[in-house]
C-alpha positions as CSV (number, residue, x, y, z in Angstrom):
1,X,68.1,67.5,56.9
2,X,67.4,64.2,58.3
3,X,68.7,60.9,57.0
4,X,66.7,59.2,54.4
5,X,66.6,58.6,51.0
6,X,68.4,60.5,48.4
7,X,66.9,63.3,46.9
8,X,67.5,64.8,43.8
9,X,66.0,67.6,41.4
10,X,67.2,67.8,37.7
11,X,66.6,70.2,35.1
12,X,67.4,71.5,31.7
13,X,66.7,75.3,32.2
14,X,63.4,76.4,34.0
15,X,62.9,76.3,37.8
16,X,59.3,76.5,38.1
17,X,59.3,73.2,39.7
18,X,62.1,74.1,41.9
19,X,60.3,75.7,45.2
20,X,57.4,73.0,45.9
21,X,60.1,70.4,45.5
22,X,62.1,72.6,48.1
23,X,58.5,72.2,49.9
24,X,58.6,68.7,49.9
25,X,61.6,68.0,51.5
26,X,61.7,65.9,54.8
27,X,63.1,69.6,56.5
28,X,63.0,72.4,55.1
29,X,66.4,73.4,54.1
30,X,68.0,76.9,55.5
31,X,71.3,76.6,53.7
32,X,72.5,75.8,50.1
33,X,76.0,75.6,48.4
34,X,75.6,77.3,44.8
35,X,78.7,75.5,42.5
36,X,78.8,77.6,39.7
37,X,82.2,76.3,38.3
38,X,80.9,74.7,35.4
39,X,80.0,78.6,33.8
40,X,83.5,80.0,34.9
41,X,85.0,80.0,31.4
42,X,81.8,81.3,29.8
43,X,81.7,85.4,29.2
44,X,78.3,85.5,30.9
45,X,75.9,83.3,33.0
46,X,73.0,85.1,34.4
47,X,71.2,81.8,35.2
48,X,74.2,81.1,38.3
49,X,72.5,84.4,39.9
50,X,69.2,83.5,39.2
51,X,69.6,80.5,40.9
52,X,71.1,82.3,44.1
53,X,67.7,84.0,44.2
54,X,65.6,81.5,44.1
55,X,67.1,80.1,46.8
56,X,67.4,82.8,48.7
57,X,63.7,83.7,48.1
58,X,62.7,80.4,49.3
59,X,64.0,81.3,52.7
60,X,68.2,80.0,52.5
61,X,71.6,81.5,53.2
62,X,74.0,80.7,50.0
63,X,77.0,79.8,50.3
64,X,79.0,79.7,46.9
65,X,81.8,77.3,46.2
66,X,83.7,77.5,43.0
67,X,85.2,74.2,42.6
68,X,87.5,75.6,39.9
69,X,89.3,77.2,43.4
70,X,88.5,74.8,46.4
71,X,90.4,72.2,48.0
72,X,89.2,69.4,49.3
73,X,88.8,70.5,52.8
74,X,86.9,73.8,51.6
75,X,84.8,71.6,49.7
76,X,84.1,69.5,53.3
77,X,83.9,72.5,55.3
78,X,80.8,73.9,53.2
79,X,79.1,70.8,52.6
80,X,78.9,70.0,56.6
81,X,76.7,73.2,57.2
82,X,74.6,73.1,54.1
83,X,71.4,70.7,53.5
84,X,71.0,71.7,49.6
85,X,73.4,71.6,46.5
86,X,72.5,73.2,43.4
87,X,74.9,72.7,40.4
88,X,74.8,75.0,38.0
89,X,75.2,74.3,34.2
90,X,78.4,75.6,31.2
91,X,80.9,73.2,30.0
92,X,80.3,69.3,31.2
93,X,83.8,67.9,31.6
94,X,85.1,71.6,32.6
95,X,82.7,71.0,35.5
96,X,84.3,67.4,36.0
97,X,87.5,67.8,35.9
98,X,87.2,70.2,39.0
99,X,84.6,68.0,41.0
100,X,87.8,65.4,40.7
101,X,90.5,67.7,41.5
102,X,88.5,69.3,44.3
103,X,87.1,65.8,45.9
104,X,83.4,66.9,45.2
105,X,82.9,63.8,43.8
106,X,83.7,61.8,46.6
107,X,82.2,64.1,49.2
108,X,79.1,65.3,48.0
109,X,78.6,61.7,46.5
110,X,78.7,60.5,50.1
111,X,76.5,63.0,51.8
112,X,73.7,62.6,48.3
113,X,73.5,59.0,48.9
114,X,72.9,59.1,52.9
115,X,70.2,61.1,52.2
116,X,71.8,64.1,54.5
117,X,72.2,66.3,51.3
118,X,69.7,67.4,48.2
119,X,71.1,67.6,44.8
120,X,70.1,70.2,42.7
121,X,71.4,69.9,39.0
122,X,71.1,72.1,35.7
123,X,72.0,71.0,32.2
124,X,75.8,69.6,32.7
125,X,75.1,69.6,36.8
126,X,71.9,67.1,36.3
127,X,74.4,65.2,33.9
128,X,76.9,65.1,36.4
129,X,74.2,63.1,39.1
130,X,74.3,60.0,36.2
131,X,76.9,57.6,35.2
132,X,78.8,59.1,32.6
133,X,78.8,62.4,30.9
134,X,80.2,61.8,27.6
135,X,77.2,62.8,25.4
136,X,78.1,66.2,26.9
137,X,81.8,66.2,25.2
138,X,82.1,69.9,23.5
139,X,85.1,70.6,21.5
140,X,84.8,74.1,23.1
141,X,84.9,72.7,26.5
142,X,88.3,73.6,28.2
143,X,88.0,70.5,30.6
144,X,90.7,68.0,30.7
145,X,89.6,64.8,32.1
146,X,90.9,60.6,31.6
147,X,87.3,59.8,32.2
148,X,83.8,60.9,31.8
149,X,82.4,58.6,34.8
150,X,80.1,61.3,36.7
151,X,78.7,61.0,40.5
152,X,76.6,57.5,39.8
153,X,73.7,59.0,41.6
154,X,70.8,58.2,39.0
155,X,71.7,55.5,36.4
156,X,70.9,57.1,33.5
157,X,72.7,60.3,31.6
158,X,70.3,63.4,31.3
159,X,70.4,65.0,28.4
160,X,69.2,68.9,28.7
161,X,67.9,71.2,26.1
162,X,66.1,68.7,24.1
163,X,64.2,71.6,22.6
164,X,67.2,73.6,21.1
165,X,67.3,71.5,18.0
166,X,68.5,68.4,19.9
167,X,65.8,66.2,19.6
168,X,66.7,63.9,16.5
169,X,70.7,63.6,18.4
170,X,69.3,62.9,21.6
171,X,67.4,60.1,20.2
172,X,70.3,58.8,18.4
173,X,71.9,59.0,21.7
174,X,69.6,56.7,23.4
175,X,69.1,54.6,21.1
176,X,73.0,53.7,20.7
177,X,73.0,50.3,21.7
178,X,76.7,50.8,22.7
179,X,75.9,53.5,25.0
180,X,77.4,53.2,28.3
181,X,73.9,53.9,30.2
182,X,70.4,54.6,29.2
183,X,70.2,58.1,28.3
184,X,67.0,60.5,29.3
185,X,66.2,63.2,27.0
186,X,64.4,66.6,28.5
187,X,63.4,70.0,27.9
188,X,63.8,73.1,29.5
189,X,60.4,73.0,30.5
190,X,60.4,69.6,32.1
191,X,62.7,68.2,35.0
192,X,63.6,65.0,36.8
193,X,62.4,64.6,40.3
194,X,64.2,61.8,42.3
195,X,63.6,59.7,45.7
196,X,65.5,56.7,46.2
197,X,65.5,54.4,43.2
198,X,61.9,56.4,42.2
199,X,62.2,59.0,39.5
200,X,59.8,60.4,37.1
201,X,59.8,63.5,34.5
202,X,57.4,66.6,35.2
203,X,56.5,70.2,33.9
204,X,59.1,72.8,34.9
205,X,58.5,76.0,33.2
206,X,60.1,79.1,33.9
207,X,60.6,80.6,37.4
208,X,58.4,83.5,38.2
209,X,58.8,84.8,41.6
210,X,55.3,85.1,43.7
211,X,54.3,88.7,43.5
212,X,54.3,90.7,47.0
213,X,50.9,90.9,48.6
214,X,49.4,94.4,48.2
215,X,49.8,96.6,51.7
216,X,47.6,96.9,53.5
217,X,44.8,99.9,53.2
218,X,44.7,102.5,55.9
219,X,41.3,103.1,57.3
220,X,39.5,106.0,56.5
């Protein structure tokens, strides 16, 4: 991908969006890291493989990296040959604590801003892209962190699932004039598109593949 602005593509669940904003990038992408670290201690994430097939129906190799595993120089060695990140969502400062430990932050951060790398981000991944992520703290979440500073990408804390009873917290949320940033409320329906400084909220419902064109007829 050529250097330009950043680019960025955050959701709460659905990826209908997802492929025409693959479209719209400078060049289209061939190759995509798939971090899928912040599901690891859940019992069950079938969303991590849906996301691998969307990618891979929109024409790119995937290349997983489980941050909960990588060193740093793994981390650098799959970032150099990929144009596309997609970070998956589970547990918020699980997901942190090994995008610290595993120099992610600093790496992908890098690469984001220079505009050499798209950043795809689900539910605790779009968090991740803002400022800080602790609206996300879950006393279930089996990350241990001395800060909830995220990548700085966007300057403003997503806040997914709006629809799953959230709403009235969500608004609290933003509303808190302590808050450490302004806060953006979504649902899974909807997404954040982002390019440069420029970012605005659209529809994105459900993925549904494209059917398969009918074969053709053999002549009579």
């Amino acid at each position: 991908m050529n250097h330009g602005p950043q680019r960025l593509f955050l959701g709460s669940a659905g990826l209908g969006a997802l492929p025409a904003w693959i479209a719209s990038l400078p060049t289209m992408p061939s190759r995509a890291a798939l971090i899928p670290t912040a599901a690891n201690p859940l019992p069950s994430a079938p969303y991590v493989r849906a996301a691998a097939d969307l990618l891979e129906a929109e024409g790119m190799a995937v290349d997983r990296l489980d941050l909960e595993h990588a060193a740093p120089v793994d981390v650098q060695r799959v970032l150099d040959r990929v144009q596309v990140v997609f970070v998956a969502g589970g547990y918020a400062l699980f997901l942190l604590q090994h995008v610290r430990r595993s120099g992610f932050d600093r790496l992908a951060a890098e690469a984001v801003r220079a505009g050499s790398l798209a950043y795809i981000g689900f539910s605790a991944g779009a968090a991740l892209a803002g400022p800080d992520l602790s609206p996300l703290h879950d006393e279930d979440d089996p990350g241990a962190v001395t800060s909830t500073a995220g990548l700085g990408l966007v300057p403003f804390a997503v806040l997914a699932h709006r629809n799953w009873g959230r709403a009235a917290r969500h608004d609290r949320l933003a509303a808190d004039p302590d808050r450490p940033c302004p806060r953006v409320s979504i649902n899974d329906d909807q997404a954040i598109t982002v390019t440069d400084s420029h970012w605005q909220i659209q529809p994105s419902p459900a993925y549904r593949p494209p059917t398969a064109p009918p074969p053709p007829s053999r002549p009579r």
